[in-house]
C-alpha positions as CSV (number, residue, x, y, z in Angstrom):
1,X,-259.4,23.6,154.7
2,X,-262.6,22.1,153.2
3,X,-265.3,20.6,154.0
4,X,-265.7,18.5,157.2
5,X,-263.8,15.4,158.4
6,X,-265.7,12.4,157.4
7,X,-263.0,9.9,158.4
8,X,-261.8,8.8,161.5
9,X,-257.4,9.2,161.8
10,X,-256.2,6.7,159.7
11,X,-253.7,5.7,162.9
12,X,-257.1,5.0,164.8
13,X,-258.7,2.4,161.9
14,X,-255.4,0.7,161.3
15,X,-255.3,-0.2,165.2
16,X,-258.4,-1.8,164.3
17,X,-257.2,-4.5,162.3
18,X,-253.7,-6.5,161.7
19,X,-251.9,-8.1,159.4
20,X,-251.9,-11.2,158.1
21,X,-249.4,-13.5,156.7
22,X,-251.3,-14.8,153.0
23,X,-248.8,-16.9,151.3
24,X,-245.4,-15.2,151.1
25,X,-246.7,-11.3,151.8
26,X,-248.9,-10.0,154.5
27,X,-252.2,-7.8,154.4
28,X,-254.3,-5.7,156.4
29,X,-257.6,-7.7,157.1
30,X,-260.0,-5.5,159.9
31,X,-262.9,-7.2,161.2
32,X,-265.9,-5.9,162.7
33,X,-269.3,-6.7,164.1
34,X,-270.6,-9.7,165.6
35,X,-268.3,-12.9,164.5
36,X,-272.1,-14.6,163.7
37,X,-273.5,-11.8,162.2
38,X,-274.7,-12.1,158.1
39,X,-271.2,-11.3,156.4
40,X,-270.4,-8.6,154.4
41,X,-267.2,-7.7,152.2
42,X,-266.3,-4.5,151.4
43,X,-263.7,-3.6,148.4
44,X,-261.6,-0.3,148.0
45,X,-260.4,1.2,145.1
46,X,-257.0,2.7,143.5
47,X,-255.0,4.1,144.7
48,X,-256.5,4.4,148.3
49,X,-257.2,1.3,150.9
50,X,-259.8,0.1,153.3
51,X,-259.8,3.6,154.9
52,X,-262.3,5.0,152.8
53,X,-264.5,2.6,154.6
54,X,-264.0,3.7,157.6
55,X,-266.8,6.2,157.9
56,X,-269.5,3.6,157.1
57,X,-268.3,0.4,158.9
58,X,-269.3,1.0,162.1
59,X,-272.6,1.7,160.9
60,X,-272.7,-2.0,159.3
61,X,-271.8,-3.6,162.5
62,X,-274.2,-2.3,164.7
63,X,-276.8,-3.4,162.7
64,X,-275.4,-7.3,163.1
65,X,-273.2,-7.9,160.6
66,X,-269.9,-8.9,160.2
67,X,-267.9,-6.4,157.7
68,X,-264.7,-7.9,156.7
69,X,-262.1,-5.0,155.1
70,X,-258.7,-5.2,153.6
71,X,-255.8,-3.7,152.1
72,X,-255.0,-5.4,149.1
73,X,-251.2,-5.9,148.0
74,X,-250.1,-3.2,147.1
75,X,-252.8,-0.7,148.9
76,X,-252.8,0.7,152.4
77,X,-251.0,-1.3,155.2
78,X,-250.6,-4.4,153.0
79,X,-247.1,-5.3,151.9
80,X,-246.0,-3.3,148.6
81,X,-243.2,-5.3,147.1
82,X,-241.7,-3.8,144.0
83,X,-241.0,-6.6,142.4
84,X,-244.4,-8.1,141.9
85,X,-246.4,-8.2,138.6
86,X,-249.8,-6.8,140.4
87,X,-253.1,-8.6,138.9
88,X,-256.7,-8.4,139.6
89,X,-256.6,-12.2,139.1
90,X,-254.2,-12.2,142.3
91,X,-256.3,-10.1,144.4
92,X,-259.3,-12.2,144.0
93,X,-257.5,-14.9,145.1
94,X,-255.8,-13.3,148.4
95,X,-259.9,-12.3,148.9
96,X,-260.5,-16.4,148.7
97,X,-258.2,-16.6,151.2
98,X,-258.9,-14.2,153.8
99,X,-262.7,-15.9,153.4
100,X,-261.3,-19.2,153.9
101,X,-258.6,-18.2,156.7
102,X,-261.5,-16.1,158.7
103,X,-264.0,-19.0,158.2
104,X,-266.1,-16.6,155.6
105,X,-268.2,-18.8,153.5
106,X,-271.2,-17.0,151.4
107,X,-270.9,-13.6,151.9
108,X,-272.3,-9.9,150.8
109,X,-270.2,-8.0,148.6
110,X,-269.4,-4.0,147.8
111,X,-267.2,-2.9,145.7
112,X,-265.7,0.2,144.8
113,X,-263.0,1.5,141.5
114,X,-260.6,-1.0,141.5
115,X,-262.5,-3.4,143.7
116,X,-265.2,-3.4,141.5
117,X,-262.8,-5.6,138.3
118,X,-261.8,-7.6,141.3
119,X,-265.9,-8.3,142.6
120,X,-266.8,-9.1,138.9
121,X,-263.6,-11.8,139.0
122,X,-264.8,-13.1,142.1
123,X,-268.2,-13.3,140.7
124,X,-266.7,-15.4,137.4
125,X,-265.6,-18.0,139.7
126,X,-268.5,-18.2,142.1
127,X,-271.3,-16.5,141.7
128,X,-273.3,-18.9,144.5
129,X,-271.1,-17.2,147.4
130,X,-272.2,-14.0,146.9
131,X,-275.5,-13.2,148.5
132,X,-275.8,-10.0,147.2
133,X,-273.9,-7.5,145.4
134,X,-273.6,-3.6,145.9
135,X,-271.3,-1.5,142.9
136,X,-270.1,2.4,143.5
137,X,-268.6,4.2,141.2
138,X,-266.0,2.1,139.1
139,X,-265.2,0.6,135.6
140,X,-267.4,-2.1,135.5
141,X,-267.9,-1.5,131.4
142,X,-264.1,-1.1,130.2
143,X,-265.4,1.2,126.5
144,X,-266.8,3.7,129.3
145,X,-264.1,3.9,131.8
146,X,-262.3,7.7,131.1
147,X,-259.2,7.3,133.4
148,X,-257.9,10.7,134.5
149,X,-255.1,12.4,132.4
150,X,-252.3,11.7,135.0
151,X,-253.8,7.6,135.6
152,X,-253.1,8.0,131.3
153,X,-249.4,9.2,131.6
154,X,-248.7,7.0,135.2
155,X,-250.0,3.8,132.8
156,X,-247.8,4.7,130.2
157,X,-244.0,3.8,129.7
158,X,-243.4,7.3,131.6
159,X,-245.4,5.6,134.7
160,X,-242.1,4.5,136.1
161,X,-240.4,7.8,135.9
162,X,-243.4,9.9,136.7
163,X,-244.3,7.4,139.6
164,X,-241.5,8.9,141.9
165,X,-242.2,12.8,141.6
166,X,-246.1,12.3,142.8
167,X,-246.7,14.1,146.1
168,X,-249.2,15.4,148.7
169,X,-250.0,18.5,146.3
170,X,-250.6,16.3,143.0
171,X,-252.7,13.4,144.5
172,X,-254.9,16.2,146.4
173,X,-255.1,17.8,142.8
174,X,-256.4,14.4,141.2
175,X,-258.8,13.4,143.7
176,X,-260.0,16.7,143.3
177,X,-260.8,16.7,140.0
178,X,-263.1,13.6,140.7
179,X,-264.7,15.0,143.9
180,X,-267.9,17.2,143.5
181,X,-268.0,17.4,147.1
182,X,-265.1,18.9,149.2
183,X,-263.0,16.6,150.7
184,X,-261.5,17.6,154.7
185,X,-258.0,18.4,154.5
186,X,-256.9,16.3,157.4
187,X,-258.9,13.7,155.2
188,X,-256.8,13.6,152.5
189,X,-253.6,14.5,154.1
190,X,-254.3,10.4,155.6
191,X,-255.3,9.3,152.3
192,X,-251.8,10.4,150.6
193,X,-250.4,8.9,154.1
194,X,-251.9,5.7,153.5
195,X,-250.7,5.9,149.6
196,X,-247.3,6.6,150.1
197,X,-246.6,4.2,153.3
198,X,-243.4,2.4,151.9
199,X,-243.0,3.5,149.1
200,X,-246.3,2.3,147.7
201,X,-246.7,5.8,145.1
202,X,-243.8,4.4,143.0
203,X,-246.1,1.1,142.6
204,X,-248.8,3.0,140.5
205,X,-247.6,2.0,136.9
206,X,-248.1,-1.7,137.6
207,X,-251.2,-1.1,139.8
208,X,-252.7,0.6,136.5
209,X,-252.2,-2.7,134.7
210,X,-255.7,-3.6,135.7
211,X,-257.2,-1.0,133.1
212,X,-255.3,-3.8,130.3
213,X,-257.0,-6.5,132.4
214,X,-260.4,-5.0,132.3
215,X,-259.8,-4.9,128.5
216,X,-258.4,-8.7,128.7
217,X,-261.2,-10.2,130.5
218,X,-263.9,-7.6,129.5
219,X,-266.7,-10.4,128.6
220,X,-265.8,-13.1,131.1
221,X,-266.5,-9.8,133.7
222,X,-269.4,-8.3,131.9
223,X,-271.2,-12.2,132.2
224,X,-270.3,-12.0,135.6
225,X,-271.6,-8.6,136.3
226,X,-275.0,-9.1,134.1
227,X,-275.5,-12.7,135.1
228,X,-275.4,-12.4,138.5
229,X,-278.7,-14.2,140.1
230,X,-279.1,-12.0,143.3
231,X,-279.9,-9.0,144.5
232,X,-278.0,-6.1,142.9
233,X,-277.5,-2.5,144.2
234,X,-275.5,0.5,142.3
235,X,-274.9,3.9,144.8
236,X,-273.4,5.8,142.0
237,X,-272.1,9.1,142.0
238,X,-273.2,10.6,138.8
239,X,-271.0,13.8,138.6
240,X,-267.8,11.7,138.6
241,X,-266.1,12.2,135.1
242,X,-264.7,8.5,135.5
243,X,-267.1,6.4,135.6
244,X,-270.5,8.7,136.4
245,X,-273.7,9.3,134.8
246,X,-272.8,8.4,131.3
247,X,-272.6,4.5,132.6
248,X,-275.9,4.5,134.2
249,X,-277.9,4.0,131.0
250,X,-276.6,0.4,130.4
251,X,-277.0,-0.8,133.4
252,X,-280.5,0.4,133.7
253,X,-280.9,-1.7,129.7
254,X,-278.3,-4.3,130.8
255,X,-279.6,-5.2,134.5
256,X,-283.2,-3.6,134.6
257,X,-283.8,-5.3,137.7
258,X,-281.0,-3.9,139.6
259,X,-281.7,-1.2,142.2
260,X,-280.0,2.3,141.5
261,X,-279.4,4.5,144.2
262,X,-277.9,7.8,142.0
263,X,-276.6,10.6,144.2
264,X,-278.0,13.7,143.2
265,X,-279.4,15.7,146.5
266,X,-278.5,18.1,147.9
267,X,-275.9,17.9,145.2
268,X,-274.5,15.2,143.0
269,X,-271.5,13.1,144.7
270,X,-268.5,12.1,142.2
271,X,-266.2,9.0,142.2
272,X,-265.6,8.1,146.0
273,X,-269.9,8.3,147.6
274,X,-268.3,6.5,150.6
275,X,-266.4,9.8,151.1
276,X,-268.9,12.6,150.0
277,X,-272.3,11.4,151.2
278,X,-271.2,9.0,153.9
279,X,-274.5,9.1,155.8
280,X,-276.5,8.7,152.3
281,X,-274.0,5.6,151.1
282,X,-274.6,3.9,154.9
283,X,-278.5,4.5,155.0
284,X,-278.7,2.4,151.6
285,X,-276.3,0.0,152.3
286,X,-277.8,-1.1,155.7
287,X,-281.6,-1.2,154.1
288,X,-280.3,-3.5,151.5
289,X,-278.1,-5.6,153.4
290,X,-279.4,-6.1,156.7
């Protein structure tokens, strides 16, 4: 066992919230704080869900806003059908609609991995809703993003056959090779739980397909993610071999005004600073959002 538990039981944060029927599928929408309180977003990352906010939302709340989280199709305790053609186009718009269903209108936004293609599509289409705009660790420049070998080979025509075999062991493996802080074992024993719910392991070849859209709609997202008018916060993890320290240099010459919060004491976080340096990652985000 490692570390310490960082997490609530994923069984406790999934009473929290309940599904929603959007269109044709439904999907796990929690929300929390004051129904009048200054709304803030928060988007998770592959191949995980809403969970990994679990540790700082209630953190958010108490300081008056109201933090809307999700599962997106495909993710978590959302519906994980098999026959669906998954796009970061799609997810933006089931975000669009949980706004428009919870009576969200301008809101905050943070972004993690995967969220952070679908934060840069929702900024594309409106950047005037989003009052501000916090990025963790994710492939926000496509030429930098350095999947893992195993995303390579579960992106490739072998995804579908590889898919299948994944287990417990192999995703504890992965996540450890972009962890520079130990990660509780119960911890990641509910993250592979929340994975794997339904069948959603065997979805990872056509969840991938986002690394071709980031490619697809790399300068439409790179205007959105430069252009954007309001305040800008990165909480990066620089030891993450993903998408770490090696980006940090063009957003400091691309968006000089942005504020960087770079993890580095008492040592560097990796990919998920949500998970590693909980306490750090909720101290910044309440200063800048609240």
């Amino acid at each position: 066992m490692t570390g310490e538990r960082v997490l609530p039981p994923l069984s406790t944060w999934t009473a929290g919230g309940r599904r929603h029927q959007i269109g044709t599928h439904f999907i796990f929408v929690r929300q929390d704080g004051p129904v009048h309180g200054r709304p803030v977003t928060l988007l998770h990352g592959f191949p995980t869900s809403s969970h990994d906010w679990a540790a700082v939302v209630p953190a958010l709340a108490s300081a008056g806003l109201r933090v809307t989280t999700l599962d997106f199709l495909g993710f978590g305790e959302s519906d994980k059908p098999r026959d669906r053609p998954y796009s970061v186009l799609s997810q933006a718009s089931l975000v669009e609609e949980i706004w428009r269903v919870h009576g969200i209108g301008s809101t905050s936004l943070v972004a993690h991995d995967y969220g952070v293609s679908v934060g840069q599509e929702l900024l594309a289409r409106d950047p005037s809703r989003i009052t501000r705009m916090v990025w963790l660790n994710g492939g926000l420049y496509p030429d930098l993003h350095r999947p893992l070998p195993v995303q390579r080979l579960l992106h490739s025509p072998l995804g579908p056959l590889v898919a299948p075999l994944t287990t417990q062991r192999l995703f504890a493996r992965s996540m450890r090779a972009v962890l520079e802080r130990p990660l509780h074992d119960d911890d990641m024993r509910d993250l592979w739980t929340s994975i794997c719910r339904a069948g959603g392991h065997r979805a990872a070849p056509r969840l991938l397909r986002y690394i071709d859209e980031r490619r697809q709609y790399a300068a439409r997202w790179t205007r959105s993610l430069e252009g954007f008018p309001g305040p800008c916060l990165f909480i990066w993890g620089p030891a993450d071999p993903v998408s770490g320290a090696h980006v940090l240099p063009r957003i400091r010459a691309r968006i000089p005004r942005a504020q960087i919060a770079e993890l580095t004491a008492p040592a560097a976080c990796g990919h998920y600073p949500q998970l590693e340096a909980p306490e750090t990652v909720t101290a910044t985000l309440t200063g800048f959002l609240v």
